[in-house]
Structure formats: structure tokens, C-alpha cells
C-alpha positions in Angstrom: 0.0 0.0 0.0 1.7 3.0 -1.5 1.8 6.5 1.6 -0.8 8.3 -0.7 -3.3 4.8 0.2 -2.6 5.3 3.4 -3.7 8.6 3.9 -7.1 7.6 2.1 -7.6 4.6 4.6 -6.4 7.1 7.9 -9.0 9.4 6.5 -11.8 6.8 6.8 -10.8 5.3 10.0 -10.3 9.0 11.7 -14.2 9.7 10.2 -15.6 6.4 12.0 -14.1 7.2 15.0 -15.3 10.8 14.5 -18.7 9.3 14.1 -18.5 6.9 17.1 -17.2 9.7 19.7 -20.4 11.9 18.7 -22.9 9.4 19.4 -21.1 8.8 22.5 -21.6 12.6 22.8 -24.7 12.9 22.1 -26.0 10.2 24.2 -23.9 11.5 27.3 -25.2 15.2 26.7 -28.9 13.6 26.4 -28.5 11.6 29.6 -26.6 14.4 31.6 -28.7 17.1 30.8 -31.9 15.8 31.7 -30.3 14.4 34.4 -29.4 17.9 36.2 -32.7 19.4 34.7 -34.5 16.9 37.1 -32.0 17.5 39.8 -31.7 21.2 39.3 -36.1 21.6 39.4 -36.7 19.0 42.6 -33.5 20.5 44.4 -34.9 24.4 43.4 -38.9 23.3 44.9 -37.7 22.0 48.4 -35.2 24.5 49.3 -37.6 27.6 48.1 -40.2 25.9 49.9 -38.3 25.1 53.3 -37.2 29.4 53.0 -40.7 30.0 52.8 -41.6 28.0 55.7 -38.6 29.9 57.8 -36.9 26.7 58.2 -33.4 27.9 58.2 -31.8 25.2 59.5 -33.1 22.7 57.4 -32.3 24.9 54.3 -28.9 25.3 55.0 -28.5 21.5 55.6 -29.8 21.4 52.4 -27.9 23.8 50.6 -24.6 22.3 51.9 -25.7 18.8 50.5 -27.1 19.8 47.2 -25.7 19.6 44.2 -28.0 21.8 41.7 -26.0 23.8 39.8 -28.6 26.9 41.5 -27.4 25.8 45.1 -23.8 25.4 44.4 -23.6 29.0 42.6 -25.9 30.3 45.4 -23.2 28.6 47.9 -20.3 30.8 46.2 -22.4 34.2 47.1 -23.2 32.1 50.7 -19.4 31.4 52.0 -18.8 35.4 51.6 -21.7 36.9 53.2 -20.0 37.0 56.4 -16.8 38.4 55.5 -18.2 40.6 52.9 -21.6 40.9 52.0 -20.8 43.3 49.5 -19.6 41.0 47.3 -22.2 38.0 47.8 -24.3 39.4 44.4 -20.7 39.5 42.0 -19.9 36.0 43.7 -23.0 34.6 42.8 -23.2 35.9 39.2 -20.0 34.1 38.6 -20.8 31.3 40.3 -23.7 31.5 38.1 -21.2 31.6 34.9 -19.4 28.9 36.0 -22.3 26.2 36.7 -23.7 27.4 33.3 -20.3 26.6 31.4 -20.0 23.6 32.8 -23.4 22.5 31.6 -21.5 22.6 28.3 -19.9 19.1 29.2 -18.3 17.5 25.9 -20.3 19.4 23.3 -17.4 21.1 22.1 -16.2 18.1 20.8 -19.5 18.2 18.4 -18.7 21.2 17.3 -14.9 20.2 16.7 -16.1 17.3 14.8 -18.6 18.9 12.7 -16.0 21.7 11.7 -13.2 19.3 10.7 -14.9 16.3 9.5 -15.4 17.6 5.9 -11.8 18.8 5.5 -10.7 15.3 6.5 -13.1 13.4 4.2 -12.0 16.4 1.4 -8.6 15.7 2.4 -9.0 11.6 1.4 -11.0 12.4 -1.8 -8.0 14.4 -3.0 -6.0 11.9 -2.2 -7.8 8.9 -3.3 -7.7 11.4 -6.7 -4.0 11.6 -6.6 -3.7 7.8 -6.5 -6.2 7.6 -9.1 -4.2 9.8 -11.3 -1.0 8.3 -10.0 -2.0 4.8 -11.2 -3.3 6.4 -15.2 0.5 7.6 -15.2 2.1 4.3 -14.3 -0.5 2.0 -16.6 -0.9 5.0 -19.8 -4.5 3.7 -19.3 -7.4 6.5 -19.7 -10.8 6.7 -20.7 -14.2 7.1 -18.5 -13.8 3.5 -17.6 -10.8 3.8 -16.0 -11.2 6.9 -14.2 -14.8 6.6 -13.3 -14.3 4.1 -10.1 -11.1 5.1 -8.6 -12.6 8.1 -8.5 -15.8 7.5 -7.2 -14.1 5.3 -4.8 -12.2 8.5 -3.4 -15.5 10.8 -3.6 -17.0 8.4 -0.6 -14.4 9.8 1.5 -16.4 13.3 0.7 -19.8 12.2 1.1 -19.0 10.2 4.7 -17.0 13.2 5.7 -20.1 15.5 4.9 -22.5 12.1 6.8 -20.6 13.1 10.1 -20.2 16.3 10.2 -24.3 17.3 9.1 -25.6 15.3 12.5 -22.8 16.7 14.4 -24.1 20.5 13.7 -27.8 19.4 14.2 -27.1 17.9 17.4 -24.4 20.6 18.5 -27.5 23.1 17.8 -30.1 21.0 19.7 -27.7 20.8 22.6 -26.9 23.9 22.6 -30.2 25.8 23.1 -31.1 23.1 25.5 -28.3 24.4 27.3 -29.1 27.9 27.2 -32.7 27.3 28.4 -31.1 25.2 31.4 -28.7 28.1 32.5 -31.2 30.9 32.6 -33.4 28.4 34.7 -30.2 28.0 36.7 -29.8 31.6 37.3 -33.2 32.8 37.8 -33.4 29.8 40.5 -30.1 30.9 41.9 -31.4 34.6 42.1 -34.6 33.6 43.4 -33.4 31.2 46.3 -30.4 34.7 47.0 -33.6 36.7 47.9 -35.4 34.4 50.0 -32.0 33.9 52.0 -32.3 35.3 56.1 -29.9 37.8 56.6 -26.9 36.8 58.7 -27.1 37.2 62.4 -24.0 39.8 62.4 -26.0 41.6 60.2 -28.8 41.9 62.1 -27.3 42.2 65.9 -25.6 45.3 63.9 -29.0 46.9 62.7 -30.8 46.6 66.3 -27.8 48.4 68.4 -28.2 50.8 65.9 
């Protein structure tokens, strides 16, 4: 097998595998997120509900065991109240960022493979071409006959290139808004669950000897 056959066949085999690491994707991303939407909604209802009810004690129990991504941004603004409450709104916005980034999980990889996967199948079709070409030289063989199947041969590269990359965007696209919708949910919970929080006790010994 000559270097230029190689590169066809590492072409296809690097596709495959492209294919097989985005269902693997998608199937994670399908599992995970609906996973943490469940999580994020039940975890959300019985801490707002146990604020409501004044049960403090409970709802910091809570808050210290959960792991919505709402509670654990609203535990970022939490461990600075007391030193400076200032700063508990900018520490929950970012703890806000970071629980919505990492709700990305591996769909950057979808969006790797559905930018790269038709330059690698183009990449074997030119090459399959080139040996095409490469083996009319050697055999001073031409005509339609001759050209038509190691050239169609090498065009499959294209087209599977082109069969992995399309579900890669679609999916990358569906993932991605149901991302987006997530986060804001995050962060309005994580807002919502801030304002229902009882001011610290330091804070309000220093308001009644005032």
C-alpha cells in the first residue's frame, strides 16, 4: 500500500471514529442534561419551599448537601456573606457563569467534529484522486472507464466526511439551546433562592444596636 493509500484509509478510519465519539456525545449530553434538569427543578422546589416556611436550619442542611447547579452558585455568594456581603451578588453571578459553562460538558467536541470532518473526508478524496491519477500515469491507461471508479471510490471519502459532520451541527445546535434554556433556569433559581436567603445574624445584631 503505497503513503498516498494510506492517507485515504487514515482518512476513513479517523471519520468512523469521528462518528463513534459523537454518538457517545450525544448520548452523554442527552443523559446528563436531563439528568441535572431533574435535579436542578426538585432540588430548586424544596429549598424555596423550606425558605418560605422559615426553616433555616433545614435549608442550610440542604444547601450544603445539594448539588444543583442553582445551590452550588448560590453557595459561592453564601461562604462570603460574612466576611463581605458586598460581594455575595458578584460572587453569585459568577458562580452562576461557572455552573452554566460547565453544563457545556463535551459538546465542544460536536462542534470540533462537525468543523473538521469535511476537510478530512476532502482531504481523502483528494487523495484517493492523486492515486487515481498516480495509477493512469504508471498504466498509460485513460478513458471514462478507467477513471470513473477510482474516482468514485475516493469521492466516498467526501460524502461520509459530509454524513458526520451534518448530524454533528444538528445535534451541537439542539444541545446547545437546551443548554441555554437550562442556564437561565439556573440563574433565575439561583437569584430567586439569594432573595429568599435570612440575613446573617451579624448583620442583624448590627442593625438593632443601631
Amino acid at each position: 500500500m503505497s503513503l498516498v493509500e494510506l492517507g485515504v484509509q487514515a482518512a476513513r478510519w479517523i471519520l468512523v471514529l469521528f462518528s463513534v465519539v459523537s454518538v457517545g456525545v450525544m448520548v452523554e449530553s442527552t443523559l446528563n442534561l436531563r439528568k441535572i434538569a431533574r435535579l436542578e427543578e426538585a432540588e430548586f422546589r424544596a429549598l424555596r419551599t423550606l425558605l418560605t416556611r422559615g426553616e433555616n436550619s433545614a435549608a442550610q442542611s440542604n444547601i450544603a448537601a445539594s448539588n444543583a447547579p442553582s445551590v452550588l452558585a448560590l453557595q459561592e455568594g453564601l461562604e462570603l456573606r460574612a466576611i463581605n456581603p458586598d460581594a455575595v451578588s458578584e460572587a453569585i453571578a459568577q458562580g452562576i457563569e461557572v455552573q452554566c459553562a460547565a453544563l457545556q460538558g463535551h459538546l465542544p467536541i460536536l462542534a470540533t467534529v462537525a468543523s473538521t470532518a469535511p476537510y478530512i473526508g476532502l482531504f481523502g478524496t483528494v487523495l484517493g484522486i492523486l492515486s487515481a491519477f498516480a495509477e493512469i500515469a504508471r498504466t498509460g491507461q485513460t478513458g471514462a472507464s478507467v477513471v470513473a471508479a477510482p474516482i468514485a471510490e475516493a469521492l466516498t471519502a467526501t460524502a461520509l466526511g459530509l454524513g458526520v459532520a451534518i448530524p454533528a451541527v444538528m445535534a451541537y445546535n439542539y444541545f446547545s439551546g437546551r443548554v441555554n434554556d437550562l442556564g437561565l433556569r439556573v440563574e433565575t433559581h439561583a437569584l430567586d433562592l439569594a432573595a429568599r436567603m435570612p440575613a446573617p445574624k451579624v448583620a442583624v445584631a448590627v442593625q438593632e444596636a443601631n
